[in-house]
N, C-alpha and C positions, 0 to 999 in steps of 0.2 A: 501500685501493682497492676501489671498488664493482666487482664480476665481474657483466656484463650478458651477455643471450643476445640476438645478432640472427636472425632469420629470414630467409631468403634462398632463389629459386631457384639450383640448382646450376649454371646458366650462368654466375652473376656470381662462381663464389668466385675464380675466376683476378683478375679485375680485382679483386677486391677484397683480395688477398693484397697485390697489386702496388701498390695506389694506397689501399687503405683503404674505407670504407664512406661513400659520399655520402650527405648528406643532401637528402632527397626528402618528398614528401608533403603533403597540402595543410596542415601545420602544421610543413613545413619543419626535420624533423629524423629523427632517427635512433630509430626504433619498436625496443624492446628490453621486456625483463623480465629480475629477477633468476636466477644461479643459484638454484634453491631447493631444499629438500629434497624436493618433490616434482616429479619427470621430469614428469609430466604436465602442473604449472601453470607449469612453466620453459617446454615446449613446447606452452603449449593453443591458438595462436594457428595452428597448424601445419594441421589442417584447414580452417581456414577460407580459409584463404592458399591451397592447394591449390587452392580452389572457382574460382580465376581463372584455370584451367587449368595451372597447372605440375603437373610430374608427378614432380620429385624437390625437393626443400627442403631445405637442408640447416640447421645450426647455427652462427653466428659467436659467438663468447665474446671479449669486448673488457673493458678494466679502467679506468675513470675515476678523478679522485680522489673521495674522500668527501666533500667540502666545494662540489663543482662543482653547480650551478644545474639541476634539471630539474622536467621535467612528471612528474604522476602522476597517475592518477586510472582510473575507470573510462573505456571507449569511449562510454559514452554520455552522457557531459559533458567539459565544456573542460578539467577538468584541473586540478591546484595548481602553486603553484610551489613546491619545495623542495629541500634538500640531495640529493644522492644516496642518499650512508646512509640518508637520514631515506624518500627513498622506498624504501628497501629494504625497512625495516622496515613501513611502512606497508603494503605486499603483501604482506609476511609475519606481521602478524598480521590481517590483513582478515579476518573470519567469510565470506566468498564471495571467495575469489580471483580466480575467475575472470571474464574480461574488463576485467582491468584493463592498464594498457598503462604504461610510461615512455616520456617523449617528452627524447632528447640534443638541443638545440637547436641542434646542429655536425655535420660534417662528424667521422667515426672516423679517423686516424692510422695509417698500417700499424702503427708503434712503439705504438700502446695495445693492437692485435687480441693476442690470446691463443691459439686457436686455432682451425682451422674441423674441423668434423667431420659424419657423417653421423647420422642421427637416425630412429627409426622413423615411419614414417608414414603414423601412425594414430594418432595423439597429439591431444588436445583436442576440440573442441568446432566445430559446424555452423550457420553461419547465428546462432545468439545460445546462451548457453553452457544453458538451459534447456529448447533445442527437442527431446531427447531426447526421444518419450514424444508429443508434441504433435501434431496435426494439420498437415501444414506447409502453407505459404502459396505457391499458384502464380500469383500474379500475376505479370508481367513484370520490376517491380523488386526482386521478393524468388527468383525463380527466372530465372534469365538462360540463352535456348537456347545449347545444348552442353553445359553442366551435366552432373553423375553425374547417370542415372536422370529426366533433364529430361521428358521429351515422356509418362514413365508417369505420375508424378507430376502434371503436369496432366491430362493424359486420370481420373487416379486423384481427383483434389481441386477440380480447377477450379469456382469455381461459376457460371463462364458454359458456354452449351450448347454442344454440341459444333458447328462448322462443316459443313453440309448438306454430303454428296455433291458429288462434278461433277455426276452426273446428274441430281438432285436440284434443283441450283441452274437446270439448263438448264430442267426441268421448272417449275420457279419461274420462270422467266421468259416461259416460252411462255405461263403462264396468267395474267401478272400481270396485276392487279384494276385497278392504275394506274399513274402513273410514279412514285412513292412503293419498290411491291414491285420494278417493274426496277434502282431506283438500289438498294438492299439486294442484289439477286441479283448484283450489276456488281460490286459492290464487296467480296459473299465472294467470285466468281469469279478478283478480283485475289488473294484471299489462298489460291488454291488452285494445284496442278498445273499445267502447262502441257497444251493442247491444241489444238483446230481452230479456228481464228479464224475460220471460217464460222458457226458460231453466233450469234456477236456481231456481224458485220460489219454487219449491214444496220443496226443502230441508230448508223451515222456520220455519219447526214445527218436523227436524231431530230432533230424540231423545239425540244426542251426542252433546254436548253445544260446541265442537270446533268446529265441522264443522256449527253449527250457528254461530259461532264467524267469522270464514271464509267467509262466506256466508256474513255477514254483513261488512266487509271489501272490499271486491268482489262487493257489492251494490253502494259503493261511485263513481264506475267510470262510473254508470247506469246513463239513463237521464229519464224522466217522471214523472208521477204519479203513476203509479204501483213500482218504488222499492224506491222511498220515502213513499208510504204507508208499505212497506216492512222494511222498517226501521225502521220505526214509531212503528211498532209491537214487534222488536227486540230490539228498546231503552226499552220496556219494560219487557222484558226478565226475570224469576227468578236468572240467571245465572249472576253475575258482570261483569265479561268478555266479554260478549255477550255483554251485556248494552253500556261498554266503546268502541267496536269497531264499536257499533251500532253509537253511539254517537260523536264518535272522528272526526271531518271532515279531509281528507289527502288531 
């Protein structure tokens, strides 16, 4: 019998004492790795799992037969299909263990789980098992806000510039050259703080329907009754454009 380790937040061990371990995921099964002789490549998976916000993880150890049908391979391909044994050994003599993954293509059994227990957590590896050392990457899809240490990290790595001031931006917009610099000013002011909708107000009746469209995008991140009465004018808009940024909540 093949001894597999599943990873789990500690909210699910109860149900899963009770009912077993569902299978999930967009290849619909059950993500495990061997017991192995090394704690670390048993649990490398354990950081990265953390990065989705749980805050304790703990370890399932569940028992298959040797002869039963799974995936193996590394994460960054589809996988083999083979015996369990057979992926056992395949992760345990790999020259790079880590990031490799066994996929149970079932639903786990209360009667096969072994036991659950609690595990250190600080075990594996971040983001990809060589990023140790590396310069890391803050773009959106590789660093996600809330994150450990998110918003330094970009301010620290980002290679886009940093987002002008409020006052900066307001100043950007009193001098702009044309409606080109207002739709840019309109559009960091949306991705900024909330503040005085009088600034902005008087560009609700601009004759240019993008910088209306701007402006009503720019609006969502206001708080009051002056830029919901301000939007309420712009859902009304001749423009469709206008309308849908009037109307889209972000």
């Amino acid at each position: 019998m093949a001894l597999l380790v599943h990873l789990t937040p500690e909210k699910n061990a109860r149900r899963i004492r009770r009912a077993g371990i569902t299978a999930g995921g967009f290849r619909r099964g059950v993500f495990c790795l061997p017991v192995l002789p090394s704690y670390v490549l048993s649990h490398q998976w354990l950081r990265e799992l953390r990065r989705g916000g749980q805050r304790l993880i703990v370890a399932v150890h569940f028992r298959i037969p040797d002869d039963e049908t799974v995936q193996v391979g590394h994460y960054s391909n589809s996988g083999a299909e083979m015996t369990a044994a057979e992926a056992v050994s395949v992760i345990l003599h790999a020259e790079d263990p880590r990031g490799y993954e066994i996929v149970v293509p079932r639903s786990i059994a209360p009667t096969e789980l072994h036991r659950i227990r609690h595990v250190r957590q600080v075990a594996g590896w971040r983001y990809h098992p060589d990023s140790h050392g590396r310069r890391p990457c803050a773009c959106p899809a590789c660093l996600g806000r809330g994150e450990f240490k998110a918003a330094d990290l970009r301010r620290r790595y980002s290679d886009d510039p940093p987002i002008p001031t409020k006052p900066q931006l307001l100043e950007q917009l009193r001098n702009a050259a044309d409606d080109d610099d207002v739709i840019v000013a309109l559009y960091d002011l949306g991705r900024r703080s909330r503040g005085d909708v009088v600034d902005v107000a008087h560009l609700v009746d601009h004759p240019n329907p993008e910088i209306r469209s701007a402006l009503a995008w720019a609006l969502h991140r206001y708080r009051g009754t002056e830029p919901r009465q301000l939007l309420t004018r712009l859902a009304s808009d001749p423009d469709p454009e206008v309308r849908n940024a009037a109307t889209k909540r972000r």
